[in-house]
Residue, then its C-alpha position, 0 to 999 in steps of 0.5 A: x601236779x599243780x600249775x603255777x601262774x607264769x607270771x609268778x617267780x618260784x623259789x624251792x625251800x628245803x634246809x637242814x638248817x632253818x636259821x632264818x628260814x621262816x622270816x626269809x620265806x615270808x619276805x619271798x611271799x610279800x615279792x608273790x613268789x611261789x614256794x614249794x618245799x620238802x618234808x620239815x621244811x614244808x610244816x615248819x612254813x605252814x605252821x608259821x602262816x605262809x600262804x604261797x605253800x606247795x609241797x614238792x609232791x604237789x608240784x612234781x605229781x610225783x609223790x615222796x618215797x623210800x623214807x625220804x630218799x626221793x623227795x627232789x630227784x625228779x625232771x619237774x624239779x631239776x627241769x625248772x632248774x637247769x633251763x636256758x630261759x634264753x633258749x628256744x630249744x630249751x622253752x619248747x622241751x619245757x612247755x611239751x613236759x610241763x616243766x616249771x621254772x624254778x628262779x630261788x633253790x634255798x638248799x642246805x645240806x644234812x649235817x653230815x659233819x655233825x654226825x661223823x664227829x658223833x661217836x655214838x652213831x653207827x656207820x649206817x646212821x653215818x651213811x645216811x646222813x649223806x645229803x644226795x638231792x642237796x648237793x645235786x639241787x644247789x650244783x644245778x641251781x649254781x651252773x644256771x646262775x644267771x635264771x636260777x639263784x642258789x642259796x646255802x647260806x642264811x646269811x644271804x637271806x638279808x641281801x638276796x631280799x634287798x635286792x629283789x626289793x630294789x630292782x626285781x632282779x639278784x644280780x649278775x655279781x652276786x649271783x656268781x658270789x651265790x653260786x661259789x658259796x655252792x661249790x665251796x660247800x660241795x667241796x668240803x662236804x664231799x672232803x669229809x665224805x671222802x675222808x669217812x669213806x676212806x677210813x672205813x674201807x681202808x683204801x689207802x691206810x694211813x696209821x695216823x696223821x702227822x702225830x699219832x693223836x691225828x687221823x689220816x687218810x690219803x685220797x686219791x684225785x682223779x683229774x691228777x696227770x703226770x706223775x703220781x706217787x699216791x699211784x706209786x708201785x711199792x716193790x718193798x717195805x711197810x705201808x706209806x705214813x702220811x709224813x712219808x707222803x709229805x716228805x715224798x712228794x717234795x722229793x719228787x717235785x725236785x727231781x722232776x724239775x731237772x732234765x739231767x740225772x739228778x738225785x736228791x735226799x730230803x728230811x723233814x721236807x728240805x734237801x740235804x744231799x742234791x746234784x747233777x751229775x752226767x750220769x745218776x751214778x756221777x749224780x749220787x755220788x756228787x751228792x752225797x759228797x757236798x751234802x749233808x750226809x749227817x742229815x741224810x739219815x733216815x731221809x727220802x730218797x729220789x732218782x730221775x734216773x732208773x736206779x743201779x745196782x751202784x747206788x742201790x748198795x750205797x743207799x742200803x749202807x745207811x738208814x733210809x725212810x723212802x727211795x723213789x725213782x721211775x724204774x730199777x735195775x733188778x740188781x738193785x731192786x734185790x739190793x734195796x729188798x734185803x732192808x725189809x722196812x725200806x719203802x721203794x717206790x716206782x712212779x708212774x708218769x715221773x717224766x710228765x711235769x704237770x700242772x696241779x693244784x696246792x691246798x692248804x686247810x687253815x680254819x674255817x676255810x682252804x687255801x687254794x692255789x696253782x702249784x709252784x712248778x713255773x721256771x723263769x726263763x733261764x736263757x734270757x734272765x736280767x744281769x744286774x750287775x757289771x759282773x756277767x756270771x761265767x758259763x758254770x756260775x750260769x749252770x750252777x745259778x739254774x741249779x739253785x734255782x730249781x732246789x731253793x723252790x723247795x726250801x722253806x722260806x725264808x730260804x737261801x741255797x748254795x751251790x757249788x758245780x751242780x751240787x748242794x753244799x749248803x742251806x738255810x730255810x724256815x728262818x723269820x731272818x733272810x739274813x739268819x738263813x743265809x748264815x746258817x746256809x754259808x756255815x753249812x757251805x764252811x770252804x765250799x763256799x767260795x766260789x760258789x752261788x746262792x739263790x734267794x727265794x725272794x729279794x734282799x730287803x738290805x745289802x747286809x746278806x749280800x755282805x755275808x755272801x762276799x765275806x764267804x766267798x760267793x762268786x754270783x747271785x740269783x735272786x727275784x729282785x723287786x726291792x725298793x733298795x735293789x739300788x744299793x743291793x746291786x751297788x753292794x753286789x759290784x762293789x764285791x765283785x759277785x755277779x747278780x741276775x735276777x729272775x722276775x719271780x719269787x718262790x716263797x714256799x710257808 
C-alpha cells in the first residue's frame, strides 16, 4: 500500500466512458492531486503522460482479482470515502487502519444499456456488464458530498476544474447538483436492470406493453404500503396485461377514496358507471343505472365493499375485463369463476390510503412527483357565490370531486344524488368537455352538479352549465376572471365553491 502526502487532495478515476477523461486528469495534476484509477482507466492515464498516477492495487495493498470483479470493494477505498472529516470518531478509526481520504470519485458506469439493446449478446454477456463497484462508489461519494465530490457526467468536468481553480474548493451547491446526477443514474440504470431481470425470470409476465410491438414488464416496489394491486391475489382468469394494470389502478385510487360503499367501472382509464350507495348492493345498483352502461363493456370493475352474490350475477350478465374488491363473498366468488377469462382480483391493504410516488418516463429523462391522493377540506370550502348549496348538492359536489380527479384533463364530472351520470375528459377545450359531459347527463342533468378539475378561464362554461340545468359548481377558482365567473354564476342561480387546489390529471 502506498502512502499519499496528507496535504495532498486524491481523486479516484475509473470511467467506462473516458470522454474527456485525459484532459480532466491532467487539469487535476496541475491542483497537485493525487490520481489513483483501475484497469483501462489507469493506462489510458499513463500512456497520456500523467505523473501523479497510482493504481488502486498500490493504494488499497490489495491486488485486483476475479477477471475484474474486485477492483474497488475494499475498506481502503470506500474507507476514504465515506469518512466524516469533521468527525473525531471517525479520524481516529482512519489513522488506526491507514485509510486515505479520498476528496474526487470520477465514476461511470459499464454501459449495461448499450449491451441489453445488443441482440447478439447472450444473457450471461448481459450479466456481466452490471456495473457493482460503480454504483456503490459513486452512491458513497454522493451520501459524503460535502468531503467527497462525485462525478458521473463529463460534462462536469469543465466547472468542477473551474471552481477548484477559483477557490480551492467544489461548492456546497453544486456538490448537492453533483450528487443528484449520482442518484438519478442509479435509478435509471437499476430500472433497466430490473426490467432485464424481469423478463428473464419471468416474475411477473406481462405478454407486451401497451401494444403488442412493446415489451413490458411490471416491477414490484418495496417501499410501497397500503394497498397493492401488483400484490393482488388473482382467485380467477388469465394473467394481468400491462393495460389491465393501468386501467386497474385507477380503479382502485377512486374506490379507495371513498369511506361509503361505493363502485365504479372504468374504460380506457376513465369512469363510466360510479356512485354511493348505503350499501354496495344499493351502490351497484345506482351506478349502473346513471351510468354509461354502453361503455361499460369489457371495463374494470372496483368495490370498496366485499363483493355479494347480488352483484356478482350481474357483473357476469356482461362482458368484463377486471372486477377488483378487498374481499368476496364465496357465493359470489363461485359466481364470477364460471367466466373463465374474468380477472377477479383481491387487494390487500385496500382500506389504507397512502402516500406514494407518480413516474412518468418522457425522453431523456423521468418525471417524478407525489401522487395526487390529497383532498381539500370538504367541511370548510369557500362559497363564492350568494347561493350556498343545499345539504345534497353539498354531498353531491364532494362526490365530484373525488371522481373528476381521475378524469383526464381537461375534465368536467356530473353528479346527480351520489352517482355519475355524465363526463367529458381529455378535450384541449373545457368547454368542448363540459358539452360532451351535459350531452351525456341528457335530463339527468338538472338538478345536478358539476365539478371542474381546474377553474373556468371564461364564464361561457358556466352559461353551458345554467342552460342544463346545473344547480351548483366545484371548482378550484384562481382565474384572473373569477369575477365575471361568479357574477355569471349568481346571475343563474347555481351555487359556486371552490376548493383552492387543481387536479389536473395528462
Amino acid at each position: 500500500m502506498t502512502t499519499i502526502s496528507a496535504m495532498k487532495k486524491t481523486a479516484l478515476l475509473s470511467v467506462s466512458d473516458k470522454t474527456g477523461i485525459v484532459e480532466f486528469a491532467q487539469e487535476l495534476e496541475k491542483l497537485d492531486f493525487q490520481i489513483i484509477s483501475t484497469g483501462g482507466t489507469f493506462r489510458e492515464l499513463e500512456k497520456s503522460g500523467v505523473k501523479n498516477l497510482l493504481e488502486v492495487a498500490d493504494f488499497t495493498g490489495f491486488p485486483e482479482g476475479l477477471e475484474g470483479r474486485i477492483k474497488t470493494l475494499t475498506p481502503q477505498v470506500f474507507g476514504g470515502i465515506l469518512n466524516l472529516r469533521n468527525s473525531d470518531a471517525h479520524q481516529k478509526f482512519c489513522r488506526e487502519n491507514k485509510i486515505e481520504n479520498i476528496d474526487l470519485v470520477v465514476v461511470n458506469l459499464y454501459p449495461f444499456k448499450k449491451n441489453y439493446e445488443d441482440a447478439t449478446k447472450t444473457f450471461e454477456e448481459k450479466v456481466e456488464q452490471i456495473d457493482i463497484g460503480g454504483p456503490s462508489m459513486i452512491r458513497a461519494a454522493a451520501k459524503n458530498f460535502e468531503f467527497c465530490a462525485p462525478v458521473v457526467d463529463p460534462e462536469d468536468y469543465e466547472k468542477v476544474v473551474d471552481e477548484l481553480k477559483t477557490s480551492g474548493e467544489i461548492s456546497l451547491g453544486f456538490r448537492k447538483i453533483l450528487a443528484t446526477k449520482v442518484f438519478e443514474m442509479t435509478a435509471h440504470y437499476d430500472l433497466l436492470i430490473a426490467k432485464f431481470w424481469a423478463e428473464n425470470a419471468e416474475k411477473m409476465p406481462l405478454r407486451y406493453g401497451e401494444n403488442p410491438h412493446q415489451s413490458g414488464v411490471i416491477l414490484n416496489d418495496p417501499f410501497s404500503t397500503g394497498a397493492d394491486l401488483v400484490a393482488a391475489e388473482i382467485l380467477n382468469g388469465k394473467p394481468m396485461s400491462y393495460n389491465n394494470f393501468q386501467d386497474a389502478s385507477g380503479a382502485l385510487e377512486l374506490a379507495m377514496s371513498f369511506d361509503e360503499p361505493f363502485v365504479d367501472i372504468i374504460k380506457h382509464a376513465s369512469p363510466c358507471c360510479a356512485a354511493m350507495g348505503k350499501t354496495i348492493d344499493d351502490a351497484w345498483n345506482r351506478a349502473w343505472e346513471n351510468g354509461d352502461q354502453t361503455s361499460a363493456f369489457g371495463g374494470i370493475i372496483a368495490l370498496n365493499r366485499k363483493v355479494t352474490k347480488n352483484i356478482a350475477e350481474k357483473i357476469v350478465s356482461f362482458f368484463n375485463e377486471i372486477v377488483l374488491a378487498p374481499d368476496f363473498e364465496d357465493e359470489a366468488l363461485e359466481i364470477l369463476k364460471t367466466k373463465k377469462n374474468l380477472r377477479v382480483l383481491r387487494v390487500p391493504g385496500f382500506e389504507k390510503q397512502t402516500s406514494d410516488l407518480a413516474v412518468k418516463k418522457i425522453r431523456g429523462g423521468t418525471l417524478v412527483q407525489d401522487a395526487d391522493i390529497a383532498m381539500p377540506n370538504f367541511g370548510n370550502l369557500k362559497v363564492a357565490t350568494e347561493k350556498k348549496p343545499t345539504d345534497s348538492q353539498w354531498h353531491d359536489l364532494e362526490t365530484a370531486w373525488r371522481i373528476v380527479k381521475i378524469v383526464k384533463s381537461n375534465a368536467i364530472v356530473v353528479v346527480k344524488n351520489q352517482a355519475l351520470v355524465g363526463k367529458g375528459g381529455g378535450q384541449t377545450s373545457r368547454v368542448d368537455a363540459m358539452k360532451i359531459a351535459l350531452e351525456q347527463a341528457g335530463k339527468k342533468s338538472r338538478g345536478a352538479v358539476i365539478a371542474s378539475d381546474a377553474f373556468f378561464p371564461f364564464a361561457d362554461a358556466v352559461e353551458a352549465s345554467g342552460a342544463a340545468g346545473i344547480a351548483a359548481i366545484i371548482q378550484p377558482g384562481g382565474s384572473i376572471r373569477d369575477g365575471e365567473v361568479f357574477a355569471k354564476s349568481d346571475e343563474l342561480g347555481i351555487a359556486t365553491v371552490l376548493t383552492g387546489m387543481r387536479s389536473f390529471l395528462h
